[in-house]
C-alpha positions as CSV (number, residue, x, y, z in Angstrom):
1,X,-52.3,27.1,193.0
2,X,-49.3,24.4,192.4
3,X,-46.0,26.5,192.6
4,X,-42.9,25.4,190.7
5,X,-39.4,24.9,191.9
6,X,-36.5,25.9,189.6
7,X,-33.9,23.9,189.4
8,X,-30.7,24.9,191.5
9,X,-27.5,25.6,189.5
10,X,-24.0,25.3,191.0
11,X,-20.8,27.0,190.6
12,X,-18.0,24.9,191.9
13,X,-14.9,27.2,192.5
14,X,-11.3,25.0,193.0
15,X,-8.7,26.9,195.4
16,X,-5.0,26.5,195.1
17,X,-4.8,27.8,198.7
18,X,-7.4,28.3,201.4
19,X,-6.3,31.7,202.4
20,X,-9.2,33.0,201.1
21,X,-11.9,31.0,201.4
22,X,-13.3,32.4,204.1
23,X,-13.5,36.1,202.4
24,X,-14.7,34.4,199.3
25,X,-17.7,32.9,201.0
26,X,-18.5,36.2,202.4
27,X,-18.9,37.5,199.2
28,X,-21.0,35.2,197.8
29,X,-23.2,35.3,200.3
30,X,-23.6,39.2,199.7
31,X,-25.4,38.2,196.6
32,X,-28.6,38.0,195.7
33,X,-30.1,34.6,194.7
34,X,-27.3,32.4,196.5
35,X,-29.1,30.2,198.4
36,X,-25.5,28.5,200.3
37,X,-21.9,28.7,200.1
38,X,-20.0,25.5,201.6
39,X,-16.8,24.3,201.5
40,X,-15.5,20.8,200.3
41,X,-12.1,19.6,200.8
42,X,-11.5,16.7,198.4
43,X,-8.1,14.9,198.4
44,X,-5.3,13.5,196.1
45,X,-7.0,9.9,195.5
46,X,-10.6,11.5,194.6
47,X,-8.7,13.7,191.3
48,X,-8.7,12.5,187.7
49,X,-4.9,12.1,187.1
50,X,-3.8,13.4,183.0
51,X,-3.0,8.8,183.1
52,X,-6.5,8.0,184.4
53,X,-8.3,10.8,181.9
54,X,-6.3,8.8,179.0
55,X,-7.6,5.7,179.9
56,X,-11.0,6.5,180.8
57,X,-11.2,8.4,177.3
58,X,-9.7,5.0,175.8
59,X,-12.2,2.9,177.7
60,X,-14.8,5.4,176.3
61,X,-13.7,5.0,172.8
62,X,-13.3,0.7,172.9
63,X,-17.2,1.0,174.0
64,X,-18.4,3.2,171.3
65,X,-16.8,0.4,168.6
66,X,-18.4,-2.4,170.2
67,X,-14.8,-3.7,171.8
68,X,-15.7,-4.1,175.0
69,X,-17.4,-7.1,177.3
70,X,-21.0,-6.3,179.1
71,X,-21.5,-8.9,181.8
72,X,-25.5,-8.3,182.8
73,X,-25.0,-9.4,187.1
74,X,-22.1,-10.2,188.9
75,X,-22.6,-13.7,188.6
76,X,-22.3,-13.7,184.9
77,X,-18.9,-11.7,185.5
78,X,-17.5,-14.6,187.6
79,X,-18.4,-16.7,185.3
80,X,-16.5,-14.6,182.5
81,X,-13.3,-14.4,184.7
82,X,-13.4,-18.2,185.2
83,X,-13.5,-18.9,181.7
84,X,-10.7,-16.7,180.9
């Protein structure tokens, strides 16, 4: 008989301060269904600044009307940028 997997969901918490992490991942791990608790640190240059969100919203909203330039390799994008 073939046995299906579920797909695994994830909760990711952000901490203002570490001082608890530890306790936290304790009591995760106390319930049921949680399969693993680890712990990520990410730094300053991996976050979305409020600036970068407002251009990448911009950028979102020149591609939906068509203003924007789709180069198909790397080669073709050289090509654009030595035209230019």
């Amino acid at each position: 008989m073939a046995t299906t997997t579920l797909p695994k969901s994830q909760i990711i918490v952000t901490l203002e301060s570490g001082a608890m992490i530890e306790e936290i991942k304790k009591a995760l791990k106390m319930i049921r269904g949680i399969a693993s608790v680890r712990t990520v640190r990410t730094s300053e240059k991996n976050q979305i600044t409020p600036a970068l969100r407002k251009q990448i919203l911009k950028a979102e909203e020149e591609h939906e009307k068509g203003e924007t330039i789709a180069c198909e390799s790397p080669e073709e994008m050289i090509r654009y940028f030595d035209s230019l």
